[in-house]
C-alpha positions in Angstrom: 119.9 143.1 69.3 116.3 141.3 69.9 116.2 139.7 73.5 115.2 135.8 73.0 113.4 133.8 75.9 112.4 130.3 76.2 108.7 130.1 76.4 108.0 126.8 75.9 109.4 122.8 75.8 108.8 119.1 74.8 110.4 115.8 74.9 110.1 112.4 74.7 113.5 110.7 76.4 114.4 107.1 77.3 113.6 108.1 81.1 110.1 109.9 80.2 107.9 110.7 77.4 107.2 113.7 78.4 108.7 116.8 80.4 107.0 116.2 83.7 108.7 112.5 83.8 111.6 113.6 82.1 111.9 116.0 84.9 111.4 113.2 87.6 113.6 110.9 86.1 116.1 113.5 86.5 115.5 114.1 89.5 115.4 110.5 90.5 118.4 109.6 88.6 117.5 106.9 86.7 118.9 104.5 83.7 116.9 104.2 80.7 119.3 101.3 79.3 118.2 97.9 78.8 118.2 95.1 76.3 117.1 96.1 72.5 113.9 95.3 71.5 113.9 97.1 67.9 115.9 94.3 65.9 117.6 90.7 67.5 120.8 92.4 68.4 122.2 88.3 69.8 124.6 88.6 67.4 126.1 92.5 67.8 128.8 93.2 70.6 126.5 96.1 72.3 123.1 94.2 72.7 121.5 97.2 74.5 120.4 101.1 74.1 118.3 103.8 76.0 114.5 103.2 73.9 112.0 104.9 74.0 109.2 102.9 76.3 105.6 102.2 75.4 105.7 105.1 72.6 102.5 104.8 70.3 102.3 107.2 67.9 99.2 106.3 66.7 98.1 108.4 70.3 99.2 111.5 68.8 99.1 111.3 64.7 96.7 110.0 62.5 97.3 106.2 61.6 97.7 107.3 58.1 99.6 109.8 58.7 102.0 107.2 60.7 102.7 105.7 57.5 104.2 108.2 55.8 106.6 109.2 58.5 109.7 108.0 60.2 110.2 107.6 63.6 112.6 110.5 64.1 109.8 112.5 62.3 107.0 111.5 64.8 109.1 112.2 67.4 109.7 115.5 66.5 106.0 116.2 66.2 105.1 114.8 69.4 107.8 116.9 71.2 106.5 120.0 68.7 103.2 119.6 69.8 104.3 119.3 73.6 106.2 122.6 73.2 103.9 124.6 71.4 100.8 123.2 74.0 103.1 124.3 76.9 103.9 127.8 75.7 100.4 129.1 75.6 100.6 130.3 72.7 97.3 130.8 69.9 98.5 129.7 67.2 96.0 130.9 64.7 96.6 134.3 66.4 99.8 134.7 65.5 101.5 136.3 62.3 102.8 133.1 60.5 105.2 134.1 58.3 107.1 135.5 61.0 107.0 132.0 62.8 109.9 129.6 61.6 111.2 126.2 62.3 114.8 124.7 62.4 115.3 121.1 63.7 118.1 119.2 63.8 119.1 115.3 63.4 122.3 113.7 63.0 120.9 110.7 60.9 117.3 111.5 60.3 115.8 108.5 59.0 118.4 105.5 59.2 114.9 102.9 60.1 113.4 103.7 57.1 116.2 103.0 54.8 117.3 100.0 56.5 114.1 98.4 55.8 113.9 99.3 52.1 117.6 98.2 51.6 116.6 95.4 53.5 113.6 94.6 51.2 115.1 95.2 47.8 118.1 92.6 48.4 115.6 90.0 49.9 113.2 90.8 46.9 115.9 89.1 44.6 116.7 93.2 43.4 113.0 93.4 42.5 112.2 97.9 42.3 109.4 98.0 45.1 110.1 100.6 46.6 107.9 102.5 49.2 106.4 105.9 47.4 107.3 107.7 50.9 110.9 106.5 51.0 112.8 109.5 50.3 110.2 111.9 52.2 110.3 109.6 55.2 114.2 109.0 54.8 115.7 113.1 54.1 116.9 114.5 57.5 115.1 117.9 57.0 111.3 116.2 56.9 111.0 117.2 60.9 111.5 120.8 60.0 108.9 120.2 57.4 106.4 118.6 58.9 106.3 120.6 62.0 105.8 123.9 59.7 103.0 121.9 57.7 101.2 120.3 60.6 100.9 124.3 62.1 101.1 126.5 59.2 104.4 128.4 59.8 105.7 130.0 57.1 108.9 131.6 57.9 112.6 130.4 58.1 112.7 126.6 57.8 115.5 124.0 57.4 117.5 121.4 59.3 120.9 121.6 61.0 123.2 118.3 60.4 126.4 118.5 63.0 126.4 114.7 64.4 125.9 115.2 68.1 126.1 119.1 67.8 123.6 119.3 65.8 120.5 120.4 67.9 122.6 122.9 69.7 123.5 124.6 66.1 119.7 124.3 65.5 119.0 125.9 68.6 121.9 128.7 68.0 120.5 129.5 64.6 117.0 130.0 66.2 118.1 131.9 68.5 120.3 134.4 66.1 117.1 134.6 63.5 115.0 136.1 66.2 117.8 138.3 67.2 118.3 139.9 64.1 114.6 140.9 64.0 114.0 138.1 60.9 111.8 135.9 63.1 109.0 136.6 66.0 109.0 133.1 67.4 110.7 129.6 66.5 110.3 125.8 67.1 113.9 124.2 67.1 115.3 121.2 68.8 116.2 117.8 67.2 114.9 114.1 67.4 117.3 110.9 66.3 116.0 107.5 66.1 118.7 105.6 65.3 118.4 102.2 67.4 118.9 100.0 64.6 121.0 97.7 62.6 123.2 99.5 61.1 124.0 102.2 63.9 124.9 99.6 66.7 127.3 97.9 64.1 128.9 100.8 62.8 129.1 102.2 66.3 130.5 99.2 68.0 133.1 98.3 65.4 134.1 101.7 65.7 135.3 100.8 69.6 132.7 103.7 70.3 130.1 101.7 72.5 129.8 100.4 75.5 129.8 96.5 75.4 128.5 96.3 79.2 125.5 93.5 77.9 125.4 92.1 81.7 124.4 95.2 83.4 122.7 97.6 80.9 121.5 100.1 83.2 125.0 101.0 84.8 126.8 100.9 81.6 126.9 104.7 80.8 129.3 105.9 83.3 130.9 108.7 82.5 133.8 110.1 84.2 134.2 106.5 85.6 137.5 105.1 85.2 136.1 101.6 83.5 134.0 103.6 81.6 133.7 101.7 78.0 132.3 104.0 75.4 128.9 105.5 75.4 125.1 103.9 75.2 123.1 104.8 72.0 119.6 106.3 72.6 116.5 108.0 71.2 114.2 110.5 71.5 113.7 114.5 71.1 113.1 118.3 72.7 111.7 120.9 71.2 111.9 124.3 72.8 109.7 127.5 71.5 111.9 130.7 71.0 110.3 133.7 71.6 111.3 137.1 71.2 111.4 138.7 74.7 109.0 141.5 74.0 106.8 139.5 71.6 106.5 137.1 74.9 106.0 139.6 77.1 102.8 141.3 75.1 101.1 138.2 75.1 101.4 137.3 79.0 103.9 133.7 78.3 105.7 132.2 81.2 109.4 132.7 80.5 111.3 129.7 81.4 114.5 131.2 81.0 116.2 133.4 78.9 119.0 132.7 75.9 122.0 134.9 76.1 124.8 133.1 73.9 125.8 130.6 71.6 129.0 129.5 70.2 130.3 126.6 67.1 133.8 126.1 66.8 135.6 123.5 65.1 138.5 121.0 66.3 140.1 120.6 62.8 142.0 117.7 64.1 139.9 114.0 63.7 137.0 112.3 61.9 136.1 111.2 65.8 138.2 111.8 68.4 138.5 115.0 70.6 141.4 117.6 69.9 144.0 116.4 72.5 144.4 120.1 73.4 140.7 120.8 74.0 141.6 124.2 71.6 137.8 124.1 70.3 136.2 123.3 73.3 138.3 126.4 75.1 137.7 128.3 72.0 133.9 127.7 72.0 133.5 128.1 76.0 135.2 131.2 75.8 133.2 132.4 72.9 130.4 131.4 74.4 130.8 133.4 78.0 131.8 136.2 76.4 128.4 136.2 74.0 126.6 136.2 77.3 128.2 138.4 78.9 128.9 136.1 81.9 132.6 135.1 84.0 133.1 131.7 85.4 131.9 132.6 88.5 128.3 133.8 87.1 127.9 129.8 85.9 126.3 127.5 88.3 125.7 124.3 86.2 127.4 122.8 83.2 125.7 120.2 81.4 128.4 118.5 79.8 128.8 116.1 76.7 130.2 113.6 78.7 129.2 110.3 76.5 131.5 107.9 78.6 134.3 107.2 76.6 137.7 107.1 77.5 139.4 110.3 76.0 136.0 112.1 75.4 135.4 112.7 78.9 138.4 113.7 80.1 139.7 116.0 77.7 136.3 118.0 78.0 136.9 118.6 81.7 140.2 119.6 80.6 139.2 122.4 78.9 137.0 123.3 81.4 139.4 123.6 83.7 141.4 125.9 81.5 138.2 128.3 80.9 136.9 128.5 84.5 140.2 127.9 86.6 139.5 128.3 89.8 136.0 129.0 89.9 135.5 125.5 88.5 135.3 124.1 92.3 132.1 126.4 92.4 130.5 125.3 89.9 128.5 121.5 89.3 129.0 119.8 86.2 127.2 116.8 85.6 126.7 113.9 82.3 122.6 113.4 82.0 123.7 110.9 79.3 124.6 108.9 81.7 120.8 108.5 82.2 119.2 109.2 78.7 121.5 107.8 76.5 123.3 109.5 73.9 120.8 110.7 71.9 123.2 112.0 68.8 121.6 114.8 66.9 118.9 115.2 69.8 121.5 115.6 72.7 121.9 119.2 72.6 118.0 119.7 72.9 117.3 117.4 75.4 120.3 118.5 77.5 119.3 122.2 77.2 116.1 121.5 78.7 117.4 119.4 81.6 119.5 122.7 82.1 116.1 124.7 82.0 114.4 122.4 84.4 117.3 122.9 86.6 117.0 126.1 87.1 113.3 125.8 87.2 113.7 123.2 90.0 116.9 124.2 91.8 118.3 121.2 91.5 121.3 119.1 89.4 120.3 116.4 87.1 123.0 113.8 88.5 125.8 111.8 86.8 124.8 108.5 87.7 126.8 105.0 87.8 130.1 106.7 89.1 131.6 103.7 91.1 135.5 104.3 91.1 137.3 107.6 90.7 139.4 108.2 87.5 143.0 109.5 88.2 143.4 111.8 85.6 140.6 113.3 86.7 141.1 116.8 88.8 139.3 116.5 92.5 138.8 119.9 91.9 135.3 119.5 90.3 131.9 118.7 91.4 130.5 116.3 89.3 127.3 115.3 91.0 127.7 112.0 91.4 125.0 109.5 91.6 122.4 111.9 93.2 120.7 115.3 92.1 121.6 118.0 94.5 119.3 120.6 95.3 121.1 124.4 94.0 119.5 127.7 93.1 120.6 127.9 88.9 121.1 131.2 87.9 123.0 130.6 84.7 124.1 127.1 83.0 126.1 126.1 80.2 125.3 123.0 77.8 128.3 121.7 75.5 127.5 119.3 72.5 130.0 118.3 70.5 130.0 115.7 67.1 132.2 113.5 65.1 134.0 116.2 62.6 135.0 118.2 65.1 132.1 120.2 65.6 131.6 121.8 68.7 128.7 123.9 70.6 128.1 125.9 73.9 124.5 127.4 74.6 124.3 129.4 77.9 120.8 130.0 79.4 120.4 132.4 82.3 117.0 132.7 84.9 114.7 135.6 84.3 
């Protein structure tokens, strides 16, 4: 089995818009909540989200081309273009067909159909609808326009797992390259979904957190008022690279992938497994891919979103896969600084874990203010501060309504 190395990243968060300040707002530990500025929200129960700040996409695609496009989609080629800039790669060098793309949203493109919706019912029912709605709207178009924009001509598609679903992009990547089917491939997600109809449909599902006086300490997870989690935005893109394909051509090798796992809870539309069985399951599956123990793991990014039942039962079944060893190891929630950026979580999370161990350092769980009992002492959760530690190997776990669940483990080269 083909070796598979990350060789290059991108992404655009609510505490940076690139990886450089993503990386110091990691490091920092700051919020990227505040009040929404997309739609009036003065009427919603959750009045806030992680945004995006001063994003002009006009600085990176033609004004035209702008047009045609939804915002998840221009995020995905600004992170796309970030990656494949960092990763030093020629592009007109390489064999095309042998390049492939697979990028992931949960929602793909909710603003686009809001405002046509929108526009038809205020139009009296009048049929005026935008040429580029579909195009702009269908969740696959980042996988598209990233191949069109640089030519590639292999495997293409999108993955569509809620809040798993750039980790199953990111898997799939991965296993294409491994079975010799691909030389090199662009995956990660983007979700821009800070509109309307998600913040109602989130809130009414009890889901968000309703913290409107204090935006920026309202993601909190592990915290025992913690409320439910903060919706965000944003993208990462990471370039795949088959280890010896890499290595011919002189990249920088970030770190390398050596496992992925997907199991499902088969229990709930939304809420975790009360057993953690497929969050065990897909750790377990996931270490044993790698060909790591407990004790090999020095960081897990978790999915921690800040809600109630979420975040305990994941440390549950971390407990249960690491045992002891779990004392040694820091865990930490970066949503409690980005967001939840649904579709795009896995993505962005795996590249704070990349950074880590790029850095020595742990992205910190910020906002923690009051220990939760039915949390075990036993683990390091980082609290409030990033703590400087040489990363050798990290886990990132995603997980999405339906049950789905993902594990990704990176180790240093």
């Amino acid at each position: 089995m083909k070796r598979v190395v990350v060789t290059g990243i991108g992404a655009i968060t609510p505490i940076g818009n690139n990886v450089p300040a993503y990386l110091d707002g990691l490091q920092r530990g700051i919020s990227g909540a505040g009040p929404i500025t997309q739609f009036d929200a003065s009427l919603f129960k959750t009045q806030f989200a992680c945004e995006i700040k001063g994003f002009v996409p006009e600085d990176f695609i033609d004004r035209k081309e702008v047009r045609r496009i939804d915002r998840f989609t221009q995020f995905a080629l600004v992170t796309a273009a970030e990656a494949i800039k960092d990763s030093g790669v020629e592009v007109d060098a390489l064999n095309k067909q042998r390049i492939g793309v697979i990028w992931a949203s949960g929602i793909g493109g909710l603003h686009t159909l809001e405002k046509e919706i929108q526009d038809y019912v205020l139009g009296n029912g009048t049929p005026r609808h935008n040429p580029f709605l579909i195009p702009k709207m269908i969740t696959n178009m980042g996988a598209g326009m990233i191949s069109i924009q640089y030519g590639f001509m292999g495997i293409n598609y999108a993955t569509v797992s809620a809040c798993a679903s750039s980790s199953h992009a990111i898997i799939n990547a991965a296993d294409y390259i491994r079975l010799g089917k691909a030389d090199m491939m662009v995956t990660g997600g983007s979700e821009a979904t800070i509109a309307a109809t998600a913040v109602g449909g989130f809130t009414n599902m009890k889901a968000m957190s309703e913290r409107n006086d204090d935006p920026a300490t309202a993601s909190r997870p592990y915290d025992k008022d913690r409320d439910g989690f903060v919706l965000g935005e944003g993208a990462g893109a990471l370039i795949l690279e088959e280890y010896e394909h890499a290595k011919k051509r002189g990249a920088r090798i970030y770190a390398e992938y050596v496992g992925g796992a997907m199991t499902n809870d088969a229990y709930h539309i939304s809420a975790p497994h009360p057993e953690g069985i497929g969050v065990i399951n897909v750790m377990n599956l996931v270490l044993e891919e790698a060909g790591l123990t407990p004790s090999d793991i020095h960081y897990i990014n978790t999915h921690g979103t800040s809600t109630p039942l979420g975040d305990v039962a994941e440390l549950k079944a971390i407990r249960h896969v690491f045992g002891d060893a779990v004392s040694k190891v820091n865990v930490s929630a970066t949503k409690s600084m980005t967001g939840h950026l649904l579709g795009a979580a896995g993505a962005v999370e795996a590249i704070a874990g990349i950074l880590a161990m790029q850095h020595d350092f742990i992205p910190p769980t910020i906002n923690h203010f009051t220990d939760d009992p039915e949390i075990d002492p036993i683990f390091n959760l980082t609290f409030n501060e990033a703590q400087q530690r040489k990363v050798k190997a990290m886990i990132s776990n995603t997980f999405g309504f339906g049950g789905h669940n993902a594990s990704i483990a990176f180790k240093a080269v």
